[in-house]
N, C-alpha and C positions, 0 to 999 in steps of 0.2 A: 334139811340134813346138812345143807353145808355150812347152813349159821351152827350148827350143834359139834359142827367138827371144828370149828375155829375156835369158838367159844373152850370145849377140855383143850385146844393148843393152847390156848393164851392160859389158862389156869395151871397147868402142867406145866410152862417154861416158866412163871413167877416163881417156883416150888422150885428150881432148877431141878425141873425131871431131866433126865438124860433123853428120853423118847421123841424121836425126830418127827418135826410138823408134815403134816400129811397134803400133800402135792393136793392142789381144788383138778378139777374133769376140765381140760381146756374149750372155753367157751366155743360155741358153734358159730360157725358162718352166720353171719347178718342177712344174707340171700338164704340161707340153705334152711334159716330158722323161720324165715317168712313164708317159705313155699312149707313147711311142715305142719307149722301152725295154720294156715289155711287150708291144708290139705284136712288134718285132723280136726278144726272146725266143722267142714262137709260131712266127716263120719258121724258124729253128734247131730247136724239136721236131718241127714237121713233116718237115723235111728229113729227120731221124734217123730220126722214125718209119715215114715213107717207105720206105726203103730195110732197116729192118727185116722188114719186110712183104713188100716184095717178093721179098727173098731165100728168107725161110720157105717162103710162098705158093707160089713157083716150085719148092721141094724137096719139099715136101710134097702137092703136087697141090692143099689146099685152097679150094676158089672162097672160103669164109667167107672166109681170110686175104687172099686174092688182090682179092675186093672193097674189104676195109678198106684194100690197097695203094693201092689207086684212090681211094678214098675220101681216105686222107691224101695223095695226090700233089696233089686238088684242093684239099683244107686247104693246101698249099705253096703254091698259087698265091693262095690266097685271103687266108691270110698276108700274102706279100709286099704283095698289093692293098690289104691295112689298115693295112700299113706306112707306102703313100704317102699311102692318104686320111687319116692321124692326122698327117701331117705338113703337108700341105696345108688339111687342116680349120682349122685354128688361126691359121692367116694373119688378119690385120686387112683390113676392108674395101677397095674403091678403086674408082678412080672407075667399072669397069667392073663388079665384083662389090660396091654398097653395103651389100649386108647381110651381106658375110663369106662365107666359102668350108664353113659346115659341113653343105653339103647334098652337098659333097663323100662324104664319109661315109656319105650314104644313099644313091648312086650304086653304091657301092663293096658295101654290102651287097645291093643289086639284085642284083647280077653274081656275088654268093656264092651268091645267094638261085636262079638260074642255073646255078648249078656243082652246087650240092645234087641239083638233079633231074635234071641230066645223069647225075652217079653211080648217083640209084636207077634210074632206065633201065637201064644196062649191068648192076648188077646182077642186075635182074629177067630181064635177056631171059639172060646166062648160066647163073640161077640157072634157068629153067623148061628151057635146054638140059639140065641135069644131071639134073633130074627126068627128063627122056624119054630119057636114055640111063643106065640104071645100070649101066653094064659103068664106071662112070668110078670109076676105086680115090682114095682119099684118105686118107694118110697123116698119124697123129696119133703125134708124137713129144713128148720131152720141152722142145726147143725152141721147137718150134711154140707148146705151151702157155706156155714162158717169154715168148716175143717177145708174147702176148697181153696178158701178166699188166703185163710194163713198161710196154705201151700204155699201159693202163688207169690204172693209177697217174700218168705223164708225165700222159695228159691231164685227169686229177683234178688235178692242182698244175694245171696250166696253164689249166683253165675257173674254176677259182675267183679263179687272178690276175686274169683278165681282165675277171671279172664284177666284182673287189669295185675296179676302176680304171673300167672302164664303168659305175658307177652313180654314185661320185664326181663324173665327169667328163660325165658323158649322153653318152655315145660312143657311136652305133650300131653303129659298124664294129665296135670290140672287142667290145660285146655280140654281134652276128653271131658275131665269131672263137670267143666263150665259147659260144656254141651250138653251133657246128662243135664244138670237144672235147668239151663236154658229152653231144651224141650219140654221139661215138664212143666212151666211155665203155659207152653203152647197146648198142651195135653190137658192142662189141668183147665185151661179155657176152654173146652172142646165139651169135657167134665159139665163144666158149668152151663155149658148152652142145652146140653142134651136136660139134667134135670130141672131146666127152666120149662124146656119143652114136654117134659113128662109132668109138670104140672099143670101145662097148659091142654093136658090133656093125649099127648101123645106117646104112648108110654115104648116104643120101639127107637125114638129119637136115643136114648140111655143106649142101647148097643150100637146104634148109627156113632155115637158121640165116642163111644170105644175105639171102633174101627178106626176113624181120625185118629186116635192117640196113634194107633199103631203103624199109620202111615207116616205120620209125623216121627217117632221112633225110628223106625224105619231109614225117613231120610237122614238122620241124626247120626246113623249107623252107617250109612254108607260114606258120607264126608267122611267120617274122623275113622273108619275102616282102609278110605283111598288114599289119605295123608298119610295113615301110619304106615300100610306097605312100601308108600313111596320112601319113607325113613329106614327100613327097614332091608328095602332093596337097596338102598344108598342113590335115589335117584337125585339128580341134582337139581337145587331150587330154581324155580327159572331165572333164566339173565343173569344170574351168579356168575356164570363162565364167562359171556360177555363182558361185564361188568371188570372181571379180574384183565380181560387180557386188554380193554383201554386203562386201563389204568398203567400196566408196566408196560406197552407196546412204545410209547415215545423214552422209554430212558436209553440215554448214550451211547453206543456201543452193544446194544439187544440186536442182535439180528433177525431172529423170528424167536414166535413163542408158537412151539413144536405140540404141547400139550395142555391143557387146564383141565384136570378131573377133581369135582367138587362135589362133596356127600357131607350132608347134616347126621351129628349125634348131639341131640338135647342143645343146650346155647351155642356148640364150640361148630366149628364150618374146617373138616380136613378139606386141604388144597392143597392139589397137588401138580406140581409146574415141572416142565421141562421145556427150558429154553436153550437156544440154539445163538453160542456166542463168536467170534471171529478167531481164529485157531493160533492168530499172531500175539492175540492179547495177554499180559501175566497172567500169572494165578491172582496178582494182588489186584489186578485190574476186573478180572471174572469176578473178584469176590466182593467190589464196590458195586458190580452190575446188583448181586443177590442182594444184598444189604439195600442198595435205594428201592427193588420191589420187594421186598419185605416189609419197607417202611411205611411203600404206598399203601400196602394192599391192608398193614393194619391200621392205617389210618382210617377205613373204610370199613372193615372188618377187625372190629376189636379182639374177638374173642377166634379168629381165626388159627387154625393149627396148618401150618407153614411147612411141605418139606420141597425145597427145590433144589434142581438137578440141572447142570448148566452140560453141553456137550459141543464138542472143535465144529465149524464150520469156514470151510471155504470158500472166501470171498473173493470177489472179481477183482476188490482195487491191491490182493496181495502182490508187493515187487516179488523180482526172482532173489533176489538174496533172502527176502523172509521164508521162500519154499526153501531155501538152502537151511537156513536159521535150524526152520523144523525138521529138517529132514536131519539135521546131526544131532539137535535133542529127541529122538526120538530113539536113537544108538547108542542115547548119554555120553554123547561126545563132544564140548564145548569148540566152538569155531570163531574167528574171526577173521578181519582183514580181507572180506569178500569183494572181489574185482569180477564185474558183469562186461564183459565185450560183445562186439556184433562185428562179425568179419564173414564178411561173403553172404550176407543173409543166416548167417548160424550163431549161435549165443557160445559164448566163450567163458567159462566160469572158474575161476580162481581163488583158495582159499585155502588159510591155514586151520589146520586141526589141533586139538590140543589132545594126547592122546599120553596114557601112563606113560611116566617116562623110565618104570623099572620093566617094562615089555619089550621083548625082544623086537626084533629090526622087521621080523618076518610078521612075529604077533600083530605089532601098529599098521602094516602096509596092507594084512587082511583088514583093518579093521576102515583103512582109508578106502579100499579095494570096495566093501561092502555099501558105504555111503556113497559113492560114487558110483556106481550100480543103482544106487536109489536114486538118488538124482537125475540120472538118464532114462528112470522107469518114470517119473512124475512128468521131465518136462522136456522129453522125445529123445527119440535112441541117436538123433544128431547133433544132440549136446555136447560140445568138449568140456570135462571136467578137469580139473588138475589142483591136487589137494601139495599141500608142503603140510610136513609132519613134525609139532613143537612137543615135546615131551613136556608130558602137567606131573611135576614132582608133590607128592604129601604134605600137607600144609599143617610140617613140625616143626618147634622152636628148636634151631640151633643156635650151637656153642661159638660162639667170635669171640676174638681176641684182637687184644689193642696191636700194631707193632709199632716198631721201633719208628725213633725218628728221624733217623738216617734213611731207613728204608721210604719211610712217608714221602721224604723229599726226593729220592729217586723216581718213585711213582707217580709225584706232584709234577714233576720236571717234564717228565714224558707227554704225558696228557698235558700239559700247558703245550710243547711243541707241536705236538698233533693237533689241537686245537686252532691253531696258528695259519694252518695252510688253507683253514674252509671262510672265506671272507665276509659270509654273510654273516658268520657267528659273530658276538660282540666280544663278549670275555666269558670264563670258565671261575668260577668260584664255588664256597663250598663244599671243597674235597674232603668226603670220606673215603679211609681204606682200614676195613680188616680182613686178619686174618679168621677163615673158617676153614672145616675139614675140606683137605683136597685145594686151595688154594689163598686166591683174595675176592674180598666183596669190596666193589668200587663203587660209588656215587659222587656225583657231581648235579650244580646246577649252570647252565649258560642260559645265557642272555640273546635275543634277538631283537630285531630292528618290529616295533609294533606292529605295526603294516603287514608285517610278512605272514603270507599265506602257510594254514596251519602244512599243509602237503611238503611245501618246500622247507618247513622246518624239521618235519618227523624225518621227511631223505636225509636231510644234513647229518639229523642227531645218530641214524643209523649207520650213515658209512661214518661217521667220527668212531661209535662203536663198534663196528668191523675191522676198522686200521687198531685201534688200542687192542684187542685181540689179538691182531697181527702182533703188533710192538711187545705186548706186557702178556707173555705166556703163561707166567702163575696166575692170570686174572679167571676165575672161576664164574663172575657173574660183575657185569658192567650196567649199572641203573643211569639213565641223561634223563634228567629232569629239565625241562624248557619252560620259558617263562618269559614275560616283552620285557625292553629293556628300562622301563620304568615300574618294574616293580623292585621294590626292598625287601630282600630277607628280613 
């Protein structure tokens, strides 16, 4: 059909038809087309071997053949049923089914796993009829053993297809199907010994040789009945959890891994992690821990479905300024400049806040009031806290203005004299000054002696900035930028 559509496109665009080329069916999965095509080759042996069997079975009197009828008639249905769920499995998720359709699959094997034991039933109860009446003849021809022999063979090609596409693909369904042949295999050996035996004269050997089938059924039903619930129930594969929590337990920075819950549907392995990381660490730093156990784990598990959940924990080597840290982001209130003392055996805590700076005097003092409260509830009620309060103004572009040069030099004059009285300074260069609303914006950069300790220069640069305040009253905002004295603008 699709040569025949291309075929009128090409004819029709030489004609310049105006009728637009017709979109081909996009081609299927490479995986999804080899488990269909094997699945739908099973329905076709079954069918065959079906109707083999029954023929024989029916001429020959044999219950042995006559059960393996039944038997493969429920391989036909069971077939077709792994036909659909291989086709349906593979679907992608939606908004109804989020995690994908391949428990379709372990549905489909239930219901096989259902059929198995319906068979050994009717075997059984026919096969104990035959024990209690021996008057029942059974005929062993050379047919009969031929239609055995082809079974046996069809379903040796056909359990080994299925298994060596079912373990590629993690298929339960087709592993199901390879188990249905595979037992028949064993069943249809059992077939064979009993009409050996009825021709050797023992004619109750044929319902002896049943019964076997349906033991062997039987156990065929119970495996692939006790995999499928476990799929089903979402139990986890063994050592899988194991397995996940060495693999991410030595990365950097993991503190424990709090949980691994692990459930197979069809190839894909949901995992699901909840790990426990250090409460000082960034987000950006939590987010390199996920990333390197993601990476592990699918290096290992390719086809794994990943959701991990990371949550604060409290480690023993946190300082007290990181309990401070977090205890002001937890207010959303940025902090700095934390000074930890020990006076008299009690911890002394010092620290500036950064708090709106259009909120009132009263608003920011609850707001210090409340963090400090916290602080004394974490790390004991004989804590001294003592917060200083920085107003954090909105981070908008304003409007500056150049001025004058006259002005410039007055402003340059001042700050060169005040610069002058702190000794350790070297010189003061790079003076900006504009005007913005409400005053001036000053910047400078000075220079220090290399050596010197960063502490003794941030004091210097501070009370340099506190006296220029004092001196230059229109100054709205003073920047000192520090630098050693071997560096060049």
């Amino acid at each position: 059909m699709k040569f025949l559509v291309k075929a009128l496109h090409a004819d029709t665009t030489s004609h310049n038809d105006p009728i637009q080329s017709i979109p081909e069916a996009p081609a299927l999965n490479p995986i999804v087309q080899e488990k269909t095509s094997v699945a739908l080759g099973s329905v076709f042996a079954s069918a065959a071997l079906t109707l083999m069997k029954l023929v024989v079975g029916l001429m020959t009197g044999s219950l042995g053949i006559l059960s393996e009828a039944a038997h493969s008639l429920l391989d036909f249905f069971a077939a077709g049923l792994t036909y659909f769920a291989v086709r349906v499995s593979d679907k992608p998720g939606d908004a109804r089914h989020p995690y994908g359709h391949a428990k379709v699959e372990s549905v489909s094997a239930l219901i096989e796993t259902g059929l198995l034991f319906l068979t050994s039933a009717w075997i059984v109860k026919e096969g104990v009829q035959r024990l209690l009446s021996p008057d029942v003849q059974v005929e062993t021809t050379w047919y009969a053993l031929a239609v055995v022999l082809i079974a046996m063979a069809v379903d040796f090609f056909r359990a080994r297809a299925l298994m060596r596409v079912a373990k590629a693909t993690q298929s339960q369904a087709l592993e199901a199907d390879a188990l249905h042949f595979r037992s028949d295999i064993y069943s249809s050996a059992g077939v064979l010994l009993g009409l050996g035996l009825n021709a050797a004269g023992y004619p109750q050997a044929d319902a002896l040789a049943a019964l076997g089938v349906a033991v062997i059924v039987c156990h065929a039903g119970y495996e692939l009945g006790r995999r499928t619930l476990d799929v089903l129930l979402d139990a986890a594969p063994d050592g899988v959890a194991e397995q996940v929590t060495g693999l991410i337990a030595p990365i950097p920075g993991l503190a424990r891994v709090d949980r691994v819950r692990v459930r197979p549907a069809g190839k894909t392995i949901f995992i699901d992690l909840l790990l426990s990381v250090g409460r000082t660490l960034s987000s950006q730093q939590v987010a390199m821990i996920s990333d390197a156990a993601t990476a592990r784990i699918r290096a290992e598990f390719p086809d794994a479905d990943l959701l991990i959940q990371t949550q604060p924990l409290a480690l023993d080597n946190e300082t007290v300024a990181d309990q401070v840290r977090l205890i002001a982001n937890a207010h959303q209130v940025a902090v700095h400049h934390i000074l930890v003392q020990r006076l008299d055996g009690r911890i002394c805590i010092s620290c500036d806040l950064e708090v709106d700076g259009h909120a009132t005097i009263k608003e920011a003092h609850e707001v210090a009031s409340t963090i400090e409260a916290a602080v004394r509830a974490e790390l004991g009620a004989e804590v001294e806290v003592e917060s200083h309060l920085d107003p954090l103004l909105p981070e908008l572009i304003e409007e500056a203005e150049p001025i004058t040069a006259e002005r410039f030099t007055v402003v340059s004059a001042r700050l060169q004299r005040e610069a002058q009285s702190f000794q350790d300074l070297i010189d003061v260069h790079h003076i900006q000054v504009r005007a913005v609303n409400g005053g001036l914006h000053i910047a400078f950069h000075c220079r220090f002696a290399d050596e010197a300790p960063l502490w003794r220069v941030h004091e210097t640069a501070n009370r340099l900035e506190y006296r220029l305040y004092e001196q230059i009253l229109e100054a709205r905002r003073i920047v000192v930028h520090t630098e050693p004295a071997g560096h060049e603008d």
